[in-house]
C-alpha positions as CSV (number, residue, x, y, z in Angstrom):
1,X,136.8,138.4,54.2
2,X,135.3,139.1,50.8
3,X,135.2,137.0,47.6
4,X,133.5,137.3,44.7
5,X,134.1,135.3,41.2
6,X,134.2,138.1,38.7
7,X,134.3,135.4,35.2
8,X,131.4,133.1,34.7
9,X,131.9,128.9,35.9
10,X,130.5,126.2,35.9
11,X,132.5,123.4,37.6
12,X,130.6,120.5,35.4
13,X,131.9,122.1,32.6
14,X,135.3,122.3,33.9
15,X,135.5,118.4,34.6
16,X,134.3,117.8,31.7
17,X,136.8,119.6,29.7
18,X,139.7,117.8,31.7
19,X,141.5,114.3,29.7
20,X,139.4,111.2,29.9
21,X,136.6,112.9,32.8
22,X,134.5,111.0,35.2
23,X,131.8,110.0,34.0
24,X,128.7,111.9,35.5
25,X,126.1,109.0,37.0
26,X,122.3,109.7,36.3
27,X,121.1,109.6,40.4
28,X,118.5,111.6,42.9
29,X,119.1,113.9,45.1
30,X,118.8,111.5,48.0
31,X,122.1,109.7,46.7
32,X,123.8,113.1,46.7
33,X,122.8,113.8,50.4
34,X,124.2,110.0,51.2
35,X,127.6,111.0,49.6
36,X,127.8,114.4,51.2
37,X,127.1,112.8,54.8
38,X,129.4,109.9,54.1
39,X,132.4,112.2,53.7
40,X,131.8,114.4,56.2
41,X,131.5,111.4,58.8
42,X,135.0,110.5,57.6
43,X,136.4,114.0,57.7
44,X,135.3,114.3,61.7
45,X,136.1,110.3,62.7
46,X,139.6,110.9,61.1
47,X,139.7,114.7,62.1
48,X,141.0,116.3,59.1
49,X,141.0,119.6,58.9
50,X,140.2,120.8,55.5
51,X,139.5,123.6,53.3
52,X,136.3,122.9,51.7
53,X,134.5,124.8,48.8
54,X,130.6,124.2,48.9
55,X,127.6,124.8,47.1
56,X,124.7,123.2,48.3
57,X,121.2,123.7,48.9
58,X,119.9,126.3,51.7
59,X,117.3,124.0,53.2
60,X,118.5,123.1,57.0
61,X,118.9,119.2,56.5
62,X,122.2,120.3,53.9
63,X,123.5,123.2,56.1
64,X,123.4,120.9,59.2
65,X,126.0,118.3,58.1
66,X,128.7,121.6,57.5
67,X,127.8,123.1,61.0
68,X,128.0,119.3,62.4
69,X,131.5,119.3,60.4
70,X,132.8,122.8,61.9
71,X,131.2,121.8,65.5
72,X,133.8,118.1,65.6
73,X,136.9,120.0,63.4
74,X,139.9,122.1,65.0
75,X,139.4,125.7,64.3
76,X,141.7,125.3,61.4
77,X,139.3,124.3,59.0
78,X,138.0,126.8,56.2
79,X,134.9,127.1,54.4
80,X,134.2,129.2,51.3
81,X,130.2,129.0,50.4
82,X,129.3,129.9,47.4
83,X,126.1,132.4,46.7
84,X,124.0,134.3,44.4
85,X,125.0,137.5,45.6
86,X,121.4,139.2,46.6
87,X,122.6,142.4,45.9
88,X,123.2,142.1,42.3
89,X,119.7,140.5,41.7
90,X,117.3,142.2,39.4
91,X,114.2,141.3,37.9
92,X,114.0,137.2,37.9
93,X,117.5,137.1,38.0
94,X,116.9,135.3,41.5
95,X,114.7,132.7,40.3
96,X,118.4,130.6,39.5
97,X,119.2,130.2,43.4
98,X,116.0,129.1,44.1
99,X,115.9,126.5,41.3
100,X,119.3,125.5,42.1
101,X,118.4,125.0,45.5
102,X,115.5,122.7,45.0
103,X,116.6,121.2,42.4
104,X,119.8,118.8,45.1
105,X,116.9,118.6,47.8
106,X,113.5,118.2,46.7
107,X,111.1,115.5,46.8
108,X,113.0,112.6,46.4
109,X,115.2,113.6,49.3
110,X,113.2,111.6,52.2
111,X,114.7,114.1,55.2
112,X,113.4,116.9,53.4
113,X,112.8,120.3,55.9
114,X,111.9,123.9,56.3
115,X,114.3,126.2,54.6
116,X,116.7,128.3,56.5
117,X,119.2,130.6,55.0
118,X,122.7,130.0,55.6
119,X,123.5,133.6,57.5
120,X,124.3,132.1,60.7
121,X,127.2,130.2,59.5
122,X,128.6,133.4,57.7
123,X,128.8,134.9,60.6
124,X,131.4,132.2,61.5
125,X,135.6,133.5,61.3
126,X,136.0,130.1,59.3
127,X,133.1,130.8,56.9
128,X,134.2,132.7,53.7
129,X,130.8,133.7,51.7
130,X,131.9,133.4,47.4
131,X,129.6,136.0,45.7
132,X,128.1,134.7,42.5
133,X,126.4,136.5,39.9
134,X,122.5,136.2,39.8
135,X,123.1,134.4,36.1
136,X,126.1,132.2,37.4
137,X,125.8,128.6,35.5
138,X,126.7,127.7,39.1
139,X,122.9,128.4,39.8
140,X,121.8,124.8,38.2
141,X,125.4,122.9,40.0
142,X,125.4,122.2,43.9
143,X,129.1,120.7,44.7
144,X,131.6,119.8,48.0
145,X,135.2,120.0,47.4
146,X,137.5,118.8,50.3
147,X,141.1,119.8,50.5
148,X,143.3,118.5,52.8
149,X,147.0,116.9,52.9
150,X,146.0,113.3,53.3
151,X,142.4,113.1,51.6
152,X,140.9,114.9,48.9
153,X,137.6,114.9,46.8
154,X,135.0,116.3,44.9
155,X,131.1,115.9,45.0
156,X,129.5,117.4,41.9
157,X,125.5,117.6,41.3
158,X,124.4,119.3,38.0
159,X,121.0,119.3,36.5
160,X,120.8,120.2,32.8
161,X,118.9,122.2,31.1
162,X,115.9,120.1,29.2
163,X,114.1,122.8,27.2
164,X,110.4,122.3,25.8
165,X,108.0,124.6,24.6
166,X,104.8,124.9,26.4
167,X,102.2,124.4,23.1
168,X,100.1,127.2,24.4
169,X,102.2,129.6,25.7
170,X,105.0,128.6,23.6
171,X,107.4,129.3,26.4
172,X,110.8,127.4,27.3
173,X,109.8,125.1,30.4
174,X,112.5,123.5,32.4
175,X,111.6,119.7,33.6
176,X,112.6,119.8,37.2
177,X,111.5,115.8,37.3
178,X,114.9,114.5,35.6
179,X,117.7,113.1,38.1
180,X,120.7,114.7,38.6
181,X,123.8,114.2,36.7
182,X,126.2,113.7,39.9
183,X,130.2,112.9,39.7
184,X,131.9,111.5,42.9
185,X,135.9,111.5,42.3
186,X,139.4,111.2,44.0
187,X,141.0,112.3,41.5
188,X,143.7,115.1,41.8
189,X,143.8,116.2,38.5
190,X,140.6,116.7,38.1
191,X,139.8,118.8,41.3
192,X,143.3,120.7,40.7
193,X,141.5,121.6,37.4
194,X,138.7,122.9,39.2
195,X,140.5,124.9,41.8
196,X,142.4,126.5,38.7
197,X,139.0,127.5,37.3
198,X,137.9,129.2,40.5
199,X,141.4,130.7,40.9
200,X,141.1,132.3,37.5
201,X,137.2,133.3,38.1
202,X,138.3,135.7,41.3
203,X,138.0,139.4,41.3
204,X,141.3,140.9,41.9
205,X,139.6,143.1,44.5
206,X,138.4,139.6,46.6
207,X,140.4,139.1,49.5
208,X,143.2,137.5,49.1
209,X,142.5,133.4,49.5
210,X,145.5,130.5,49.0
211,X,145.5,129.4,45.8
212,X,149.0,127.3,46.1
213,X,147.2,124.3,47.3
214,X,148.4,120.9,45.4
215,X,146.1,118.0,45.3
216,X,147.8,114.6,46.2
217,X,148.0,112.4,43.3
218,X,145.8,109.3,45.2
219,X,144.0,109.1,48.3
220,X,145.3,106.8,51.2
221,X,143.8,103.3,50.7
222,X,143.0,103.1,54.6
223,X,141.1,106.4,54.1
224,X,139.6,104.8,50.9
225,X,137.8,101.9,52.6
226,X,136.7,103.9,55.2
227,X,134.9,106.3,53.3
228,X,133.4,103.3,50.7
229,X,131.9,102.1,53.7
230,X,130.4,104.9,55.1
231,X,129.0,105.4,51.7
232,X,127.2,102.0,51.8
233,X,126.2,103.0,55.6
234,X,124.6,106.0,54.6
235,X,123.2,105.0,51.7
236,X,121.4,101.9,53.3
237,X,120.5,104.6,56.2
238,X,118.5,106.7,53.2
239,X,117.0,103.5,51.4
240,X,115.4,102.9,54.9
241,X,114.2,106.2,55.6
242,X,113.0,106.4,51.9
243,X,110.9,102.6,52.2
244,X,109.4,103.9,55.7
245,X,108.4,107.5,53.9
246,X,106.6,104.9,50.8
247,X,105.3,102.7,53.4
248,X,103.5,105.2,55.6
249,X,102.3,106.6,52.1
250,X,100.9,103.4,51.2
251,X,99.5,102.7,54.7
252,X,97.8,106.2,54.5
253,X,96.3,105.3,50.4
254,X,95.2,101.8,52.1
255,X,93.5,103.5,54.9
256,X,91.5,106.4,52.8
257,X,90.4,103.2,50.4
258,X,89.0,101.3,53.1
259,X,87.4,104.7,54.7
260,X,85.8,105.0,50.9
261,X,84.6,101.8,50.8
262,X,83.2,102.1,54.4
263,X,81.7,105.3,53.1
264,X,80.6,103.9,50.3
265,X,78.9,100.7,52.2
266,X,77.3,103.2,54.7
267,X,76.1,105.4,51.9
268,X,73.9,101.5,49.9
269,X,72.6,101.0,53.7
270,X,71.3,104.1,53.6
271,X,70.0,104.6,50.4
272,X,68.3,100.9,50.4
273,X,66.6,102.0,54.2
274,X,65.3,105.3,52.3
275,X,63.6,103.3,49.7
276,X,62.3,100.5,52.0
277,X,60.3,103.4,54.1
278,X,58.3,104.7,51.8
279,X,57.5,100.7,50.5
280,X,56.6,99.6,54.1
281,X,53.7,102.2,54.2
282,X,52.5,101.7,51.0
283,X,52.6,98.0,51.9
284,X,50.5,98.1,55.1
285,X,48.1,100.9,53.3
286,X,47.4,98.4,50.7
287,X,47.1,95.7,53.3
288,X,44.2,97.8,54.8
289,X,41.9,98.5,51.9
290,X,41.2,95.2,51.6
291,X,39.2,94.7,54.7
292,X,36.0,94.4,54.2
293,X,34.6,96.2,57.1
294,X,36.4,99.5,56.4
295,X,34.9,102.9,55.6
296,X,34.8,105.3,53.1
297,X,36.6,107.9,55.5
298,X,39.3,105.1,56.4
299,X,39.4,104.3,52.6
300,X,40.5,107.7,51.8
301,X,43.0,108.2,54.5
302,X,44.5,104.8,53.3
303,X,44.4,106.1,49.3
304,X,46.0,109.8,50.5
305,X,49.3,107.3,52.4
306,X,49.3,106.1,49.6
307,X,49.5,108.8,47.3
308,X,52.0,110.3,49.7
309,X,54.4,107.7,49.6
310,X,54.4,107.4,46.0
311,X,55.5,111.0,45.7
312,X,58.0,110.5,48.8
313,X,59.7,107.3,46.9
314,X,59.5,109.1,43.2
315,X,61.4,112.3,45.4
316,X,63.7,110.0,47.0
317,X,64.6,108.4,43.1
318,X,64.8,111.5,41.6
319,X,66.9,113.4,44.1
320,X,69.3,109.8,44.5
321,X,69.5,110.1,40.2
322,X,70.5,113.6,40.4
323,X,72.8,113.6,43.1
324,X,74.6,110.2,41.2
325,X,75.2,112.0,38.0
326,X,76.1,115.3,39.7
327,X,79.0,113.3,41.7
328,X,79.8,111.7,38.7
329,X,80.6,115.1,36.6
330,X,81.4,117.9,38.5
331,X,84.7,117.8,38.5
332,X,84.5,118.1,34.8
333,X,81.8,120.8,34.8
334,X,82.8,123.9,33.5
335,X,82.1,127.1,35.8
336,X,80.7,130.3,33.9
337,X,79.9,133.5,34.6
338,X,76.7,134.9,35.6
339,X,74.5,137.3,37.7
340,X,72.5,137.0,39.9
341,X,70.1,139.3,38.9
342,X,69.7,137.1,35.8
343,X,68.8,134.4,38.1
344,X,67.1,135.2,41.3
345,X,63.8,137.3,40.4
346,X,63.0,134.7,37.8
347,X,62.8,131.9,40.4
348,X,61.6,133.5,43.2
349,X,58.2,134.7,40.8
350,X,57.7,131.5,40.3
351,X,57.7,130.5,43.9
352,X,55.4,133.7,44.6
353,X,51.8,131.2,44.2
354,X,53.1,128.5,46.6
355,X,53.8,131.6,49.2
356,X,50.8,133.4,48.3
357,X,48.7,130.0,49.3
358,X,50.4,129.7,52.5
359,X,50.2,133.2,52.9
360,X,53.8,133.8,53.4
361,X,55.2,137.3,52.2
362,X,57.8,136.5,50.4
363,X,60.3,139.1,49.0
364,X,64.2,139.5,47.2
365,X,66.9,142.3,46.9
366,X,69.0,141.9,44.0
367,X,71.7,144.8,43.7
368,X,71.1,145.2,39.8
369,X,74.6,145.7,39.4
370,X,76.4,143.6,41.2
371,X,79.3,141.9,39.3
372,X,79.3,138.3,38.3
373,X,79.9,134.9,40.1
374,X,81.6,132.4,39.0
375,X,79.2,129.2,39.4
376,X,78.7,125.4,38.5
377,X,76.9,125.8,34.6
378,X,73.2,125.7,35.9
379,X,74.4,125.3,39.1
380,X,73.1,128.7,40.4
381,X,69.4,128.3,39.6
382,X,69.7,124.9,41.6
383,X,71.3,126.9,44.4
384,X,68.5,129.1,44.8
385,X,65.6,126.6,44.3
386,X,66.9,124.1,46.6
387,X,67.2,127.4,49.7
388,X,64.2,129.0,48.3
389,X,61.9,125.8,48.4
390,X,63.1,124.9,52.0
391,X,63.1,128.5,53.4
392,X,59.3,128.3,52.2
393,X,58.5,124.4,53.1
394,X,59.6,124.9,56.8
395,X,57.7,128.4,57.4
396,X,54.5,128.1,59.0
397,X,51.0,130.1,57.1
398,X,51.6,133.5,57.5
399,X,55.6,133.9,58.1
400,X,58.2,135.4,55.8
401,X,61.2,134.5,53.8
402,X,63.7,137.3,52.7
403,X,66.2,136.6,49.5
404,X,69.2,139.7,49.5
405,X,72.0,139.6,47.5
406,X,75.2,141.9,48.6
407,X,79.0,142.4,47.9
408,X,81.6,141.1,50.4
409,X,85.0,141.3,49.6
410,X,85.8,139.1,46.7
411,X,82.5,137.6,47.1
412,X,78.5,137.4,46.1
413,X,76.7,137.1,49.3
414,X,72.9,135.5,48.9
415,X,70.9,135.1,52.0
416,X,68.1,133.5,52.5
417,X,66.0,134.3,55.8
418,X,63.0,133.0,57.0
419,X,60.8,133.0,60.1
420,X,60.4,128.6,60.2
421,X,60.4,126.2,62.3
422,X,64.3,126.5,63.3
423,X,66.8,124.5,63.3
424,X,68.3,123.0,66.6
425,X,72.1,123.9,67.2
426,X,72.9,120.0,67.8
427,X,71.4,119.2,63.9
428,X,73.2,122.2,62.9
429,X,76.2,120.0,61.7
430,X,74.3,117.1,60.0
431,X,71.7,119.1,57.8
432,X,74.1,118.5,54.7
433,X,74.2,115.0,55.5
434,X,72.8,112.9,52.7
435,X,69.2,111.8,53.6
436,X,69.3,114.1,56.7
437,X,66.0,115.7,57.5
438,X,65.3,117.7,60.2
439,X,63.2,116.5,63.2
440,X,60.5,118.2,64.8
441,X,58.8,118.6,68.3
442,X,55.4,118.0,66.3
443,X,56.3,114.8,64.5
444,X,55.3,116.3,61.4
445,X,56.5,114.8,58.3
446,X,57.9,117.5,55.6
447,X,58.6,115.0,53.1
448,X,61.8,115.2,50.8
449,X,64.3,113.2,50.1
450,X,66.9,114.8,52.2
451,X,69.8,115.4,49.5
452,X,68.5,119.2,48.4
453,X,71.3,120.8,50.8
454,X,73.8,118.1,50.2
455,X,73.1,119.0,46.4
456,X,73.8,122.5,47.4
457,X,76.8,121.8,49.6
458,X,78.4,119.8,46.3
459,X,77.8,122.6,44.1
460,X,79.6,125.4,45.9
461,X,82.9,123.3,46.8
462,X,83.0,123.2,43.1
463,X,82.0,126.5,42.2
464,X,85.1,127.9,45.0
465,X,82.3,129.1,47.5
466,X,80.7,128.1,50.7
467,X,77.6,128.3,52.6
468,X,77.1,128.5,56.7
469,X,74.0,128.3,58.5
470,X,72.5,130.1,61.6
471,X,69.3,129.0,63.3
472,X,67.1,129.1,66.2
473,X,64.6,126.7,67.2
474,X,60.6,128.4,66.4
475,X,62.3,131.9,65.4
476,X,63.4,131.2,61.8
477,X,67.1,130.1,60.0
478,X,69.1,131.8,57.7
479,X,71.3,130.5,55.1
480,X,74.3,132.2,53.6
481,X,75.9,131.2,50.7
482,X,79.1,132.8,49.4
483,X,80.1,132.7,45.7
484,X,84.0,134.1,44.1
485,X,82.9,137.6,42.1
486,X,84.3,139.1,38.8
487,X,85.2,142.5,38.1
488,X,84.8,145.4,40.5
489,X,81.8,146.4,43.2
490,X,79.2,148.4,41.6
491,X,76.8,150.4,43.2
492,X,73.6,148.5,44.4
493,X,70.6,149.5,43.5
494,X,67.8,147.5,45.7
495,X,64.4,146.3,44.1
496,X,61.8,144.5,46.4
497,X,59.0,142.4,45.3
498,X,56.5,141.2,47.3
């Protein structure tokens, strides 16, 4: 059977247009579901087979409670969906279904699930598909109509259309946030209005369908109750479901606070047992050069801890300042646009003395022309100092540390490569741990604070790239950071300086 509404309608307009309407009630889309269920449970406890006229949202939670319906009802029951008939669809002229889809079901509906088209219940003898047009005013209305000797009634959700103009586009927006405007009525008049308006909206070619129902003037007051209190039923059922969906919400807000604040707690313990370090040393250095029996060698050695633990508890303030006010704004931090071959030769020159003195060779290829990044402002230069200094720092006199830049994909690939001490796998996922520093077999202390890679880390999640590590203990680590590209991949042209 084929049926296809040839004239434009929109059944809010028709009750609206009938003698003293309903008046449409301002309510969510969870109320709507309530009133749906509620009728249908009456439908199947009572067993009335009815002719119903739908419209309601594709997602499976709405399309359930008509197969439940045609699953409890004899065979004799009819329904005639109404859809945007895909066919006819050109352009946007789909984007109406979808909005009037979401717009009975979204996320004030608690029992909200996956979407699933309705084509398995069209396949149904007793399922009559109603072809819309793609620019149907039906598009913004989602509606149940039951016909049946002893009970009728209609269900009518219809969201307006609230137009404002986006200031910089200057584009008509629609606000999805409004409620519905939903009318709930027993009234025969007004749904033998309605099924006069779809009876005069038919193609003459659709199949032919029975128009010569007659609406019964009022509903059976056993059939009345029942139904109010399935209503109240239902609609407690949603109010619980909806206070459990707050509740786990809140429970879930509660539980991320108190993880901050445990965060947050760990983070002061661990900044105040940085800071004490440093003090302890210079304490029991101090404590030393004042005995009187000590000698000018010891006196030295006590004046060089000293000096050392100055510059480890100025590092461990300055790196603890700049990581505050680095957290503090760069979410608001604009990204720009930049190359690296802007960027990279510059600092690695200036690193070229420190790596000359420890005789490291130390050398970069920059493709000249490889597109822009989009970075942190200043955060690239901070990248590469932060990898640059600890690619150097943790290579032993006479290694070597390799900077290469490279396309990949939609990405800016720098490397940084070295022949250090290594990294062991098991540290591997702590070195961007605040404070972290790595340990060694020799003991040695490498100084820092321990917040250069956590820097780093902070810089790239904001910047939209990422950086990954391999290592191997004596043999050297290599650290790859990734960085969103502009424009297309030029050729690269390598330069080397050593």
């Amino acid at each position: 059977m084929n049926v296809s509404l040839a004239k434009d309608l929109s059944v809010y307009q028709v009750i609206m247009g009938v003698q003293a309407p309903p008046k449409p009630l301002s309510l969510s889309p969870a109320t709507l579901l309530s009133l749906v269920r509620a009728q249908i449970d009456l439908l199947i406890e009572q067993q009335i087979a009815a002719t119903l006229w739908v419209k309601l949202p594709p997602e499976k939670i709405w399309q359930s409670e008509l197969a439940r319906y045609q699953s409890s009802v004899s065979a004799s029951s009819l329904i005639y969906t109404c859809q945007i008939d895909e066919s006819a669809k050109g352009g946007d002229g789909g984007a109406g279904e979808d909005e009037g889809a979401e717009e009975a079901g979204e996320e004030n509906t608690p029992l909200s699930s996956s979407s699933s088209s309705s084509s398995s219940s069209s396949s149904s003898p007793h399922h009559v598909p109603v072809h819309l047009s793609p620019d149907s005013q039906m598009r913004r209305e989602n509606f149940l109509i039951v016909l049946s000797p002893q009970f009728c009634s209609l269900i009518l959700a219809h969201r307006p259309l609230k137009k404002r103009k986006n200031k910089t586009s200057g584009k008509v927006n629609t606000n999805k946030n409004q409620p519905l405007l939903i009318i709930n009525t027993l009234e025969g008049r007004v749904i033998q209005q309605v099924l006069n308006g779809i009876e005069q909206a038919i193609t003459p070619e659709s199949s032919p369908i029975p128009v010569d129902f007659i609406c019964p003037t009022a509903p059976q007051g056993a059939l009345m109750n029942q139904l109010f209190a399935k209503q109240l039923l239902r609609q407690d059922e949603i109010n619980r479901q909806i206070i459990a969906v707050r509740s786990t919400k809140l429970q879930q807000q509660n539980q991320e606070l108190q993880n901050k604040e445990q965060l947050k707690d760990e983070y002061l313990k661990n900044v105040c047992q940085e800071l004490r370090t440093p003090l302890t040393h210079m304490k029991t250095a101090l404590s030393l050069l004042n005995s009187p029996n000590l000698k000018p060698p010891q006196r030295q050695r006590y004046l060089q801890m000293l000096n050392t633990q100055c510059d480890q508890q100025n590092s461990l303030i300055t790196g603890l300042l700049e990581l505050v006010q680095l957290e503090r704004n760069l979410e608001g931090t604009a990204l720009e646009l930049v190359r690296l071959s802007e960027i990279v030769p510059g600092v690695v020159s200036t690193y070229q003395p420190l790596a000359q003195e420890k005789g490291i060779m130390l050398a970069y290829t920059v493709p000249t022309e490889l597109p822009s990044i989009w970075c942190v402002s200043g955060g690239l230069r901070q990248i590469v100092i932060n990898l640059l200094h600890n690619s150097i720092k943790f290579t032993p006199n006479g290694g070597e540390v390799w900077v290469r830049a490279r396309i990949q994909g939609d990405y800016v690939q720098l490397e940084f490569r070295d022949t250090g001490i290594g990294i062991a796998e098991s540290e591997i996922p702590r070195i961007f741990d605040r404070f972290y520093r790595v340990r060694t077999a020799a003991n040695e202390d490498y100084g820092g604070a321990g917040l250069g890679l956590t820097i780093v880390q902070q810089l790239l999640m904001r910047s939209g790239g990422s950086i990954s590590v391999k290592s191997k203990l004596y043999e050297g680590s290599t650290f790859t950071v990734q960085l969103p590209s502009v424009g297309d991949t030029p050729r690269a042209i390598a330069i080397e300086n050593e």
